[in-house]
MIMILO-387581 format. One record per residue: residue number from 0; x, y, z of N, C-alpha, C, O in turn; residue in one letter. Coordinates in nm, 3 decimals. Example, Ala and Ser with C-alpha at 12.3 -4.5 7.8 and 13.67 -1.06 7.14 Angstrom:
 num     n.X     n.Y     n.Z    ca.X    ca.Y    ca.Z     c.X     c.Y     c.Z     o.X     o.Y     o.Z residuo
   0   1.319  -0.569   0.780   1.230  -0.450   0.780   1.320  -0.330   0.780   1.424  -0.332   0.846       A
   1   1.285  -0.225   0.708   1.367  -0.106   0.714   1.290   0.003   0.787   1.341   0.114   0.804       S
***
This chain:
 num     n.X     n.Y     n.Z    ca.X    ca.Y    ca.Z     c.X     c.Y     c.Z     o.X     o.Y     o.Z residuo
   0  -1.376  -1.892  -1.430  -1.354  -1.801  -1.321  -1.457  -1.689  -1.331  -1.504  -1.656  -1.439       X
   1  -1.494  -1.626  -1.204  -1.662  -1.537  -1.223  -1.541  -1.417  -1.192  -1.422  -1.440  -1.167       X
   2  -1.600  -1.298  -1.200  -1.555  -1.164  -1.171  -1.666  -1.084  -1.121  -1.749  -1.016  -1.181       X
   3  -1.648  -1.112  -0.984  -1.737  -1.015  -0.904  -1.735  -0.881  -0.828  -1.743  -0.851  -0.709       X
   4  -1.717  -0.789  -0.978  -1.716  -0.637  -0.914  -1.832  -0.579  -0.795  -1.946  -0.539  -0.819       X
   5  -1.764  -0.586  -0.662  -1.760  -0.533  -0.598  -1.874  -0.343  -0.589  -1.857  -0.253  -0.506       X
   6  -1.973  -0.346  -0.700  -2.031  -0.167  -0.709  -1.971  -0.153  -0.730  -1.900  -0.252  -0.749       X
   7  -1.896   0.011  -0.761  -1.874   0.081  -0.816  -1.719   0.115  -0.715  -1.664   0.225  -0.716       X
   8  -1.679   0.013  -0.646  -1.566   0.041  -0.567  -1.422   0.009  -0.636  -1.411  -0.072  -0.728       X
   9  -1.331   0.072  -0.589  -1.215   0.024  -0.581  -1.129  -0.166  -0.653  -1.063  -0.208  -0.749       X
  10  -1.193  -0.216  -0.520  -1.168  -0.348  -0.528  -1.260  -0.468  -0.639  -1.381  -0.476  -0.659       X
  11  -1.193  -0.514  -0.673  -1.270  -0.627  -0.770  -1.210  -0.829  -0.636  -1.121  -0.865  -0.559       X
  12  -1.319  -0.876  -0.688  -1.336  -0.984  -0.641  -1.361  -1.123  -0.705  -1.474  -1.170  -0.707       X
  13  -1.238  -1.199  -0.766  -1.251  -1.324  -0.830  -1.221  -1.471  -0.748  -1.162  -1.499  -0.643       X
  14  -1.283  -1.540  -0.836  -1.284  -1.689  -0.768  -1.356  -1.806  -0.852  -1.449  -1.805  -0.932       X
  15  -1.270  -1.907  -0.800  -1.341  -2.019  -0.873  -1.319  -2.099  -0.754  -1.308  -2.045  -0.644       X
  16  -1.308  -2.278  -0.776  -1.359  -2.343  -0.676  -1.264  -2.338  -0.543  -1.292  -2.346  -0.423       X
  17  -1.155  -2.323  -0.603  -1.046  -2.373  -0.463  -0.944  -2.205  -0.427  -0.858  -2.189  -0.340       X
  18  -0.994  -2.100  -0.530  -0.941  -1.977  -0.475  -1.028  -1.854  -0.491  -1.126  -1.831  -0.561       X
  19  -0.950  -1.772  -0.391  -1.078  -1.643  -0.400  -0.937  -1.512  -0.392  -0.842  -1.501  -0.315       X
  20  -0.987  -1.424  -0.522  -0.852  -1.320  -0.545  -0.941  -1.193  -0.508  -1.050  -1.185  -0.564       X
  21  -0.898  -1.075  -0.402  -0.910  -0.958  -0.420  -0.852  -0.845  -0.382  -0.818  -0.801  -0.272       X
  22  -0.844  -0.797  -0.509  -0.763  -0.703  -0.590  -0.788  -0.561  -0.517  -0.909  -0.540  -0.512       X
  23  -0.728  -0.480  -0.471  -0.715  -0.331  -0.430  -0.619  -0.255  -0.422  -0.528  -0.243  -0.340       X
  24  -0.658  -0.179  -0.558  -0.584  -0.053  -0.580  -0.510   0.043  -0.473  -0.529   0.015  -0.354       X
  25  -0.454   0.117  -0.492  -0.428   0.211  -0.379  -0.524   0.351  -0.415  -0.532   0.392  -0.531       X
  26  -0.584   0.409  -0.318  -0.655   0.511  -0.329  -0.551   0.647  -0.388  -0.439   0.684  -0.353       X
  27  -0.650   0.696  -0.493  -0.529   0.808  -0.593  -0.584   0.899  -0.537  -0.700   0.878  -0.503       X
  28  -0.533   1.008  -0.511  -0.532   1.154  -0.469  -0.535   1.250  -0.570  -0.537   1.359  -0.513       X
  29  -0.537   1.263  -0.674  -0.535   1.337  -0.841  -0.416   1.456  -0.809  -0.313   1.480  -0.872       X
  30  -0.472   1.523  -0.681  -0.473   1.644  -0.680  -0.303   1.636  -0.618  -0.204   1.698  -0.657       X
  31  -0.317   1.534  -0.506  -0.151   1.563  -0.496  -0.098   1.508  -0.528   0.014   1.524  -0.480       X
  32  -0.103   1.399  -0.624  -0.036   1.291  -0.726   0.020   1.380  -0.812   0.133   1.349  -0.851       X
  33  -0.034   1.498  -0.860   0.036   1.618  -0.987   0.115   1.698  -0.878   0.225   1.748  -0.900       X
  34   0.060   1.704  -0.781   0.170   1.847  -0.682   0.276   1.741  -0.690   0.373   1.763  -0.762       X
  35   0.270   1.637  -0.628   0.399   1.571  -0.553   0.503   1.526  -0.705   0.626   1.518  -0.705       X
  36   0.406   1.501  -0.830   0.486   1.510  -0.998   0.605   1.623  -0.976   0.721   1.621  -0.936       X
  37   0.520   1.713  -1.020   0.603   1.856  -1.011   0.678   1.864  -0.912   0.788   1.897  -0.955       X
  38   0.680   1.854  -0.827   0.780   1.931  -0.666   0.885   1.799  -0.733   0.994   1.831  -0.780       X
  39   0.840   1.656  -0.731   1.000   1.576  -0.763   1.061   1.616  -0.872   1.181   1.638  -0.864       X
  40   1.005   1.630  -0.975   1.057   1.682  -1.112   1.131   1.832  -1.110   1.224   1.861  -1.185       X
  41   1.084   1.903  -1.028   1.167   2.027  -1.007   1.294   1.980  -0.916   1.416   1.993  -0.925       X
  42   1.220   1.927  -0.839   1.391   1.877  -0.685   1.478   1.765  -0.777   1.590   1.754  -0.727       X
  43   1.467   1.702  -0.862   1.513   1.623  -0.942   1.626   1.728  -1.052   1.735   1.684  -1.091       X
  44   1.578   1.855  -1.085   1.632   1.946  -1.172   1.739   1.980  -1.071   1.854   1.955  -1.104       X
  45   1.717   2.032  -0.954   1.798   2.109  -0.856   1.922   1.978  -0.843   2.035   2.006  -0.883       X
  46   1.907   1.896  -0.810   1.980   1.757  -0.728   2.027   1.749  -0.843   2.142   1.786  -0.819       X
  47   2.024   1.722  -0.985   2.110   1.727  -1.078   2.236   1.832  -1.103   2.351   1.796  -1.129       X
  48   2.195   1.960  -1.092   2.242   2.097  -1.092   2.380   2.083  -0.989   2.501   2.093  -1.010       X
  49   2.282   2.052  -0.847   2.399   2.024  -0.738   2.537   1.884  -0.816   2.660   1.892  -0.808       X
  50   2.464   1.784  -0.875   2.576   1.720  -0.865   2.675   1.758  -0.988   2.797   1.753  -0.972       X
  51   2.602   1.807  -1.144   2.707   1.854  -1.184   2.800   1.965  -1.100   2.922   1.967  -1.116       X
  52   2.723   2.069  -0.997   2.884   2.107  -0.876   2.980   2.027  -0.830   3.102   2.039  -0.819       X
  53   2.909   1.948  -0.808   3.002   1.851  -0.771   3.141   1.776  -0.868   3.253   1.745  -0.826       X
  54   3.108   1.767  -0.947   3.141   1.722  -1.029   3.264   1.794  -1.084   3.377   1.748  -1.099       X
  55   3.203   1.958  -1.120   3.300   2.023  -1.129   3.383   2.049  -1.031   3.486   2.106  -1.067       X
  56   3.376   2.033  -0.956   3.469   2.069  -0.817   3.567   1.968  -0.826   3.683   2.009  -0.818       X
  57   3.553   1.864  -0.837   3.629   1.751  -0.850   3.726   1.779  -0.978   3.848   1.784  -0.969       X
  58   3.645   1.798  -1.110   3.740   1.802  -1.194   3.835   1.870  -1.203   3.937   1.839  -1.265       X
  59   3.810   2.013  -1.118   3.914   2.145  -1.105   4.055   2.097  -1.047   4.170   2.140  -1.062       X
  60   3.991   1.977  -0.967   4.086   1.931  -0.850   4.071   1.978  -0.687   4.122   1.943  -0.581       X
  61   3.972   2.074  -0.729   3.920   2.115  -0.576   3.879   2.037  -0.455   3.823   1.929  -0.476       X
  62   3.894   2.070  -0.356   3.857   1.961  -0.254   3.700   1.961  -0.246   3.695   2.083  -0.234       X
  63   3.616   1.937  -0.245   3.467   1.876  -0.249   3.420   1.955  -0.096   3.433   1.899   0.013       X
  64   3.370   2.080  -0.111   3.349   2.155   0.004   3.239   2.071   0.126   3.121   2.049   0.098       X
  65   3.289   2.040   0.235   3.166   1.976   0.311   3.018   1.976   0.293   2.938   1.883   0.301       X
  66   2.995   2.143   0.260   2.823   2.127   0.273   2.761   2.127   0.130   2.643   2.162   0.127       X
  67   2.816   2.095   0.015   2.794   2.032  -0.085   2.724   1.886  -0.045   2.611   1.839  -0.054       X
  68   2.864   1.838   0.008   2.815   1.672   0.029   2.660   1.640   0.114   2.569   1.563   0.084       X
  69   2.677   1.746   0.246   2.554   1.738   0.319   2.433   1.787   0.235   2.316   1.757   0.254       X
  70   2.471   1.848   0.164   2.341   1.915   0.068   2.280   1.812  -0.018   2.171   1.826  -0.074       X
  71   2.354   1.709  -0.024   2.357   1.593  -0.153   2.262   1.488  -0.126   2.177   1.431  -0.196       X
  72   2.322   1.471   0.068   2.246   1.409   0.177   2.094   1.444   0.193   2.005   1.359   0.200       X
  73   2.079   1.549   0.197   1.911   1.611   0.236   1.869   1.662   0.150   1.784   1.752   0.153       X
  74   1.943   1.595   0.014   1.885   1.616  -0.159   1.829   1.492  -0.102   1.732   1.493  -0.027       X
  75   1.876   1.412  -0.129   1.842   1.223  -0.167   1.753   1.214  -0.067   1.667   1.144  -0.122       X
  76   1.702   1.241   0.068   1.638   1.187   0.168   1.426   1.212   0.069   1.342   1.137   0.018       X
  77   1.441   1.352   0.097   1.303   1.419   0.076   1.289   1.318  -0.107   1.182   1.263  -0.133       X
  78   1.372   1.314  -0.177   1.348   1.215  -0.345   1.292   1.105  -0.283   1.178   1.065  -0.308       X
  79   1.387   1.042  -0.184   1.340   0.893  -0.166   1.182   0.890  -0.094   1.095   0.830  -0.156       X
  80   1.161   0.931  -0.011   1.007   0.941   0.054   0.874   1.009  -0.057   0.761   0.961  -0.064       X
  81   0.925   1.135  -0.139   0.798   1.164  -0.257   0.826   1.046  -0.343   0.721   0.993  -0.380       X
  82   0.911   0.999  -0.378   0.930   0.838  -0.511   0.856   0.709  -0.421   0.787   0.630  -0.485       X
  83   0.864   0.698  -0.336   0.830   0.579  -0.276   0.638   0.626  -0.245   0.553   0.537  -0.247       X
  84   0.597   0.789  -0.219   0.492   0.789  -0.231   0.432   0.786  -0.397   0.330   0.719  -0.406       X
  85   0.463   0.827  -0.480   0.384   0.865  -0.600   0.401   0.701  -0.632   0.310   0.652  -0.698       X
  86   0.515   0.607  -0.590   0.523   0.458  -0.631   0.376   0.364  -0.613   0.307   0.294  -0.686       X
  87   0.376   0.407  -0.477   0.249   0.384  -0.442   0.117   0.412  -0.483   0.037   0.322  -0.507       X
  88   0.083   0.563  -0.494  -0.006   0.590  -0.542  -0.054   0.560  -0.684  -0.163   0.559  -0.743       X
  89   0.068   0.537  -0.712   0.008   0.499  -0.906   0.042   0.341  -0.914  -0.021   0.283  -1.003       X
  90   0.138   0.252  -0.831   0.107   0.146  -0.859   0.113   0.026  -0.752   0.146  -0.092  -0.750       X
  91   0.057   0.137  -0.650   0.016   0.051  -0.527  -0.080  -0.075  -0.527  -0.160  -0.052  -0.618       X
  92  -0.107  -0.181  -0.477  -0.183  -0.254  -0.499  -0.199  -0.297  -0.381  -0.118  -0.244  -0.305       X
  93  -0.294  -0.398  -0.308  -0.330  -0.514  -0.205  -0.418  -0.611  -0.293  -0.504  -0.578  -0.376       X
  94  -0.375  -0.744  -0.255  -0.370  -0.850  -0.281  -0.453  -0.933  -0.203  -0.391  -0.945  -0.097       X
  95  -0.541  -0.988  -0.194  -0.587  -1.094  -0.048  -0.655  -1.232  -0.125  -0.761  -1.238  -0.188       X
  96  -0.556  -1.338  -0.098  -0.571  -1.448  -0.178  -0.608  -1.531  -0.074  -0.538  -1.539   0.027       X
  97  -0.740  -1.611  -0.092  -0.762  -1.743  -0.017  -0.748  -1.837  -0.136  -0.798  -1.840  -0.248       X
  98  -0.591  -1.976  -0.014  -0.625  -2.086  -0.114  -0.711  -2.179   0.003  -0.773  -2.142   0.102       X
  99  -0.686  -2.327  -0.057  -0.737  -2.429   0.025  -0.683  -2.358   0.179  -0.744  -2.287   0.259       X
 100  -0.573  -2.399   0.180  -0.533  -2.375   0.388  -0.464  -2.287   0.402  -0.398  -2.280   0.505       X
 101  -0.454  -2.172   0.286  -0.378  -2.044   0.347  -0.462  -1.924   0.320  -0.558  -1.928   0.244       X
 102  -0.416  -1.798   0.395  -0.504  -1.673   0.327  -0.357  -1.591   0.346  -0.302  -1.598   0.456       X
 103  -0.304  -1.525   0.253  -0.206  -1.456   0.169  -0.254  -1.287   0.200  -0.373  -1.258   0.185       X
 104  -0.192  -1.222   0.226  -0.217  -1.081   0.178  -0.088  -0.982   0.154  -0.005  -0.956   0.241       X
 105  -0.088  -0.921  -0.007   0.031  -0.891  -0.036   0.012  -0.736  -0.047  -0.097  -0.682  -0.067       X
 106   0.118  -0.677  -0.032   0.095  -0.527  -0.046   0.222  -0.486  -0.141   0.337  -0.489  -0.095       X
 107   0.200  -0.452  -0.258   0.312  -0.443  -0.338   0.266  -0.275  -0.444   0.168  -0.201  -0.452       X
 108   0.407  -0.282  -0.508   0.421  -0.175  -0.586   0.496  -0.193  -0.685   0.508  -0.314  -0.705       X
 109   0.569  -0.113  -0.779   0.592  -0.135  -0.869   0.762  -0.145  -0.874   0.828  -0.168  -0.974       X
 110   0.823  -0.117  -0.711   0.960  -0.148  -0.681   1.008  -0.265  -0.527   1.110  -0.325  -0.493       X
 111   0.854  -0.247  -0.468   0.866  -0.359  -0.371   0.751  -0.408  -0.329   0.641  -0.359  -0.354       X
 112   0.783  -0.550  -0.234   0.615  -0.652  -0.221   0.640  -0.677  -0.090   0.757  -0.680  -0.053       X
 113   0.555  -0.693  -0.016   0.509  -0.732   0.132   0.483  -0.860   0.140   0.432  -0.867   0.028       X
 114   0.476  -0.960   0.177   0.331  -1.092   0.178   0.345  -1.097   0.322   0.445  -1.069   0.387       X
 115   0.195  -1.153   0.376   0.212  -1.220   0.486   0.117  -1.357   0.464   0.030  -1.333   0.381       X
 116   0.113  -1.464   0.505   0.040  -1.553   0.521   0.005  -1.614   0.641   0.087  -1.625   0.732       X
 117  -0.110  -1.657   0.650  -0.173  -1.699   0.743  -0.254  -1.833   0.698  -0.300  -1.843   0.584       X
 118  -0.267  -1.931   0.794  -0.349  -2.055   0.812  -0.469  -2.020   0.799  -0.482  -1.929   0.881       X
 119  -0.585  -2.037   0.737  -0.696  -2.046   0.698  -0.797  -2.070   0.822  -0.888  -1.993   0.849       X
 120  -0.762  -2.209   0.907  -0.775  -2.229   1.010  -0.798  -2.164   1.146  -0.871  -2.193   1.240       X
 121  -0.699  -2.054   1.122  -0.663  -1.967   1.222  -0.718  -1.855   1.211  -0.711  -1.771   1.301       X
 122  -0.787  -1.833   1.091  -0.827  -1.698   1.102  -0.980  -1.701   1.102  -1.053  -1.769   1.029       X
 123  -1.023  -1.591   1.225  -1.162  -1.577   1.230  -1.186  -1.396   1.273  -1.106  -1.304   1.260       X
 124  -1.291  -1.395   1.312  -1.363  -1.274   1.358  -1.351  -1.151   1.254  -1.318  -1.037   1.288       X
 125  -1.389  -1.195   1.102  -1.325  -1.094   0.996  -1.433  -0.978   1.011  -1.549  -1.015   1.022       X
 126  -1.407  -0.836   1.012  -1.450  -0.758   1.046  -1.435  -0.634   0.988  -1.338  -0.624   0.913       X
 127  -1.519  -0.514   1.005  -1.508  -0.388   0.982  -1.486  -0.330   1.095  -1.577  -0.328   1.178       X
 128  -1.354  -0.266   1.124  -1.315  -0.198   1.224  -1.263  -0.054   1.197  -1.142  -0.033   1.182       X
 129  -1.372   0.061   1.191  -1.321   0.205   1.198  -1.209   0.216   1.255  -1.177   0.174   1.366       X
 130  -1.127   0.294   1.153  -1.003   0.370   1.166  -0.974   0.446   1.317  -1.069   0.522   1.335       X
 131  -0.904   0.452   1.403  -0.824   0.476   1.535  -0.840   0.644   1.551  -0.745   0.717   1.578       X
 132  -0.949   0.679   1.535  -0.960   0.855   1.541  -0.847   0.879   1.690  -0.837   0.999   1.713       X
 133  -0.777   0.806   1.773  -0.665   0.829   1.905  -0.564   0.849   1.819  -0.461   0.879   1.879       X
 134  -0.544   0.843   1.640  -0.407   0.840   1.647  -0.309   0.990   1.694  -0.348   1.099   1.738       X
 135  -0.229   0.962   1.677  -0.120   1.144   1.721  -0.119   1.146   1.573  -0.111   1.068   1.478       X
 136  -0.132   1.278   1.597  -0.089   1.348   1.476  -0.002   1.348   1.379  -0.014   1.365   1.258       X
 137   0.126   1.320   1.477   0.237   1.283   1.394   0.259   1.180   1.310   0.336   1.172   1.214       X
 138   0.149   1.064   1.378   0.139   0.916   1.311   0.086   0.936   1.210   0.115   0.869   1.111       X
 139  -0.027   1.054   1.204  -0.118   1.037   1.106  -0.062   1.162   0.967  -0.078   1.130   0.849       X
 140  -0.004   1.288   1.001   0.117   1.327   0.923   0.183   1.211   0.806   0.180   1.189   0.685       X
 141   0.245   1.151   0.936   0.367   1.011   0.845   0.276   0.966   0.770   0.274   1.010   0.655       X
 142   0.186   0.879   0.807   0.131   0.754   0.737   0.017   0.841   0.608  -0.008   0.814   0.491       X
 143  -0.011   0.909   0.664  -0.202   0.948   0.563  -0.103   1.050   0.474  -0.075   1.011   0.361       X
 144  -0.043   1.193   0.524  -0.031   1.282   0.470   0.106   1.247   0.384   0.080   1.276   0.267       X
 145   0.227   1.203   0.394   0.360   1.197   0.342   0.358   1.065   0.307   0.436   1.039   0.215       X
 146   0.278   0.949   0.362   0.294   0.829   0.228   0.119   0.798   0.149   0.088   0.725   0.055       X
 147   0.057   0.866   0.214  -0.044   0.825   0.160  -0.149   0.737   0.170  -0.243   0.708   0.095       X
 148  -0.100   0.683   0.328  -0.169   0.566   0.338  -0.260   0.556   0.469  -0.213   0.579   0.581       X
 149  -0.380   0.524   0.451  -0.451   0.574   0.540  -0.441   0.411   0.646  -0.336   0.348   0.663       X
 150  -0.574   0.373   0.704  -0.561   0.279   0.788  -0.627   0.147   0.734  -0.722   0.157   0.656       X
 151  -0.585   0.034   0.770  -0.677  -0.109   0.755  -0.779  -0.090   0.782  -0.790  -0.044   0.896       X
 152  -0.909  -0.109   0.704  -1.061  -0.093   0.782  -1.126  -0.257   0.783  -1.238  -0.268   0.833       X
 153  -1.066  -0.371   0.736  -1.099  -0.467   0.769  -1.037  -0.563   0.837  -0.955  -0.624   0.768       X
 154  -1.047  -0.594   0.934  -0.960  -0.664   1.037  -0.973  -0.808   1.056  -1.047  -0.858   0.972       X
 155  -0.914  -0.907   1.158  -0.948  -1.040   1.125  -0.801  -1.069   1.218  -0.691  -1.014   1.218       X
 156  -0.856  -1.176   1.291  -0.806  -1.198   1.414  -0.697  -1.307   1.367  -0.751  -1.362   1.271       X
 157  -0.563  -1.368   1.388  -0.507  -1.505   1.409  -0.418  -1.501   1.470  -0.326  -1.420   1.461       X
 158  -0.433  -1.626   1.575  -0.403  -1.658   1.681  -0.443  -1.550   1.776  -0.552  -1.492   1.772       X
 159  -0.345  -1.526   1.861  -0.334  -1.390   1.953  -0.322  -1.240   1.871  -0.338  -1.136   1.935       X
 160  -0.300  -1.238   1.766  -0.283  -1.105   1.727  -0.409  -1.081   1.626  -0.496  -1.160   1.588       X
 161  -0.387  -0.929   1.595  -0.506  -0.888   1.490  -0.433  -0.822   1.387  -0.359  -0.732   1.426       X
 162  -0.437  -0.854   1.218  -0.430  -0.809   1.140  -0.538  -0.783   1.071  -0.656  -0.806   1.095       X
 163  -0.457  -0.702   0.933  -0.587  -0.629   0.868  -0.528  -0.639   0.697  -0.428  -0.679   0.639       X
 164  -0.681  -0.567   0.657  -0.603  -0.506   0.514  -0.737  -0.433   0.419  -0.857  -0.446   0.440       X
 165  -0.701  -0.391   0.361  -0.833  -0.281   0.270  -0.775  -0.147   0.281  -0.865  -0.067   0.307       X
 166  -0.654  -0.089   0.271  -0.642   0.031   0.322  -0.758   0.162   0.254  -0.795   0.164   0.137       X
 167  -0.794   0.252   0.347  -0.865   0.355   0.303  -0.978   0.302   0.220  -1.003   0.365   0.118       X
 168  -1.069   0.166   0.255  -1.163   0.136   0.193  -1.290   0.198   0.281  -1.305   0.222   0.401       X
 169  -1.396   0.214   0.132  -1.481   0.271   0.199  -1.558   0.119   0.342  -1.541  -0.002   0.358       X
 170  -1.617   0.198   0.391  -1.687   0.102   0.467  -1.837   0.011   0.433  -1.878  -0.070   0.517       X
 171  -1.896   0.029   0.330  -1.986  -0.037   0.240  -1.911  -0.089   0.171  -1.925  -0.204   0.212       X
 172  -1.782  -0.099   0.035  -1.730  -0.147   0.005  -1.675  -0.307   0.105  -1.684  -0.430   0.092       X
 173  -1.617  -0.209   0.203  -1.565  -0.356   0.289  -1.641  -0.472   0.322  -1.607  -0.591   0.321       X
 174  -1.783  -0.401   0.361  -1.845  -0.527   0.381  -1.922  -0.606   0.318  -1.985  -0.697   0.371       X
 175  -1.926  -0.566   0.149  -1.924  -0.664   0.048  -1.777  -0.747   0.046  -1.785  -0.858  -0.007       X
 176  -1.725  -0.732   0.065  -1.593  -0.764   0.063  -1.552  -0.892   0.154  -1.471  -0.974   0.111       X
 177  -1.613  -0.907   0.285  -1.671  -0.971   0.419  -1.779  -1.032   0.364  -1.796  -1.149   0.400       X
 178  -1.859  -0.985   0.285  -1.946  -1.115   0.261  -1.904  -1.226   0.166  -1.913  -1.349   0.162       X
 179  -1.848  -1.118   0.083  -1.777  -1.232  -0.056  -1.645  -1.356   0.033  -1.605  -1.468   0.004       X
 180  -1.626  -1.297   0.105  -1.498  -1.388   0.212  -1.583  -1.529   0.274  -1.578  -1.647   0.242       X
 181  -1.661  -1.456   0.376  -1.789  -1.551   0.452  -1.842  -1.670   0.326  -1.825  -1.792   0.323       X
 182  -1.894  -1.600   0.252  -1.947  -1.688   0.133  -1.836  -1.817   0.098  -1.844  -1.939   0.113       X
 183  -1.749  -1.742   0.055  -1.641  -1.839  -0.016  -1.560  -1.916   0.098  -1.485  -2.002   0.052       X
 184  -1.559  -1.903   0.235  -1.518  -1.990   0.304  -1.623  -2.109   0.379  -1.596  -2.224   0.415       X
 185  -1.801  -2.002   0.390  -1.852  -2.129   0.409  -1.868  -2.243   0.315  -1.855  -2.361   0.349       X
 186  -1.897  -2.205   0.200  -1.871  -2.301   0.064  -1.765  -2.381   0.078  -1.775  -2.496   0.036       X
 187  -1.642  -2.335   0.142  -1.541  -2.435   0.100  -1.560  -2.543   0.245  -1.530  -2.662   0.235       X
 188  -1.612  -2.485   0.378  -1.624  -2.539   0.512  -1.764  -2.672   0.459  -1.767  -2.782   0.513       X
 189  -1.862  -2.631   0.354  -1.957  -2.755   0.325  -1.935  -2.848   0.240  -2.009  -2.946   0.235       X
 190  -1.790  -2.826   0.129  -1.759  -2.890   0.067  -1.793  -2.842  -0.066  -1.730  -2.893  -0.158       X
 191  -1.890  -2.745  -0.096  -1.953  -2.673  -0.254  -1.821  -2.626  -0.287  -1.847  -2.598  -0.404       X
 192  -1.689  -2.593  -0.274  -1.608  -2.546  -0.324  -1.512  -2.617  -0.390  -1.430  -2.552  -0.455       X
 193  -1.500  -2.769  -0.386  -1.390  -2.861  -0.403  -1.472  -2.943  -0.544  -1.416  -3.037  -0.601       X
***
């Protein structure tokens, strides 16, 4: 099996005759990977605090005051969205596996996995497609700023629809990335791959 790092990018790129693996990290942020540490680790101190109240309230025999409980509620919401980002950021991954007649692309972490697959067959027009500068703000808030995740910059058509994957790759990166693809599928389209 060869290991074809990709420069100095992100993604690494392996393969031998009948598969082609590449590997991409999730882009780390340093800077708010330690803010978003701290802020859970402190809200983690507080949300503990609250539930030993709780706790005691119960044991007294007291009735469990309503806005305890709601407090408990819009404890757990803001944990679950910073845990599911720092999940990502430290053990985010993308996956893009060509075998013989499928192409695979997985997006996983270190508590959940994505796959989608697609026919080999079916997929053409693989591409570098700049990021949607139309998005709203709010989209781009959600997705870039509170999970971290910026946009697909390599795209690729099957059937009627268009998917993607490379998130937040640079755009020189990608299109080594597009060539190493091109390569390894015309090889397998002349038969050098089998």
């Amino acid at each position: 099996m060869n290991a074809l790092p990709p420069g100095s990018g992100r993604a690494t790129v392996r393969k031998d005759e009948d598969n082609l693996w590449i590997d991409i990290p999730a882009k780390r942020n340093w800077m708010l990977l330690i803010f978003r540490s701290v802020w859970m680790s402190s809200w983690i101190i507080g949300g503990v605090l609250l539930i030993v109240g709780l706790f005691l309230d119960i044991g007294r025999g007291d009735p469990v005051p309503l806005y305890l409980l709601v407090a408990f509620l819009a404890w757990s919401f803001p944990l679950w969205v910073v845990g599911s980002v720092l999940d990502w950021q430290i053990y985010g991954t993308e996956c893009v596996h060509f075998r013989r007649d499928e192409m695979s692309v997985t997006i996983s972490s270190l508590f959940w996995r994505r796959t989608a697959s697609y026919p080999v067959t079916d997929v053409s027009r693989i591409r570098i497609q700049k990021p949607n500068s139309d998005r709203l703000l709010i989209e781009w808030m959600i997705w870039g700023v509170l999970f971290g995740k910026g946009e697909e910059i390599v795209k690729f058509d099957c059937g009627h629809r268009t998917h993607g994957f490379g998130l937040d790759l640079d755009e020189a990166e990608a299109a080594v990335l597009i060539a190493a693809i091109e390569t390894f599928l015309s090889d397998r389209a002349l038969g050098r791959g089998t």
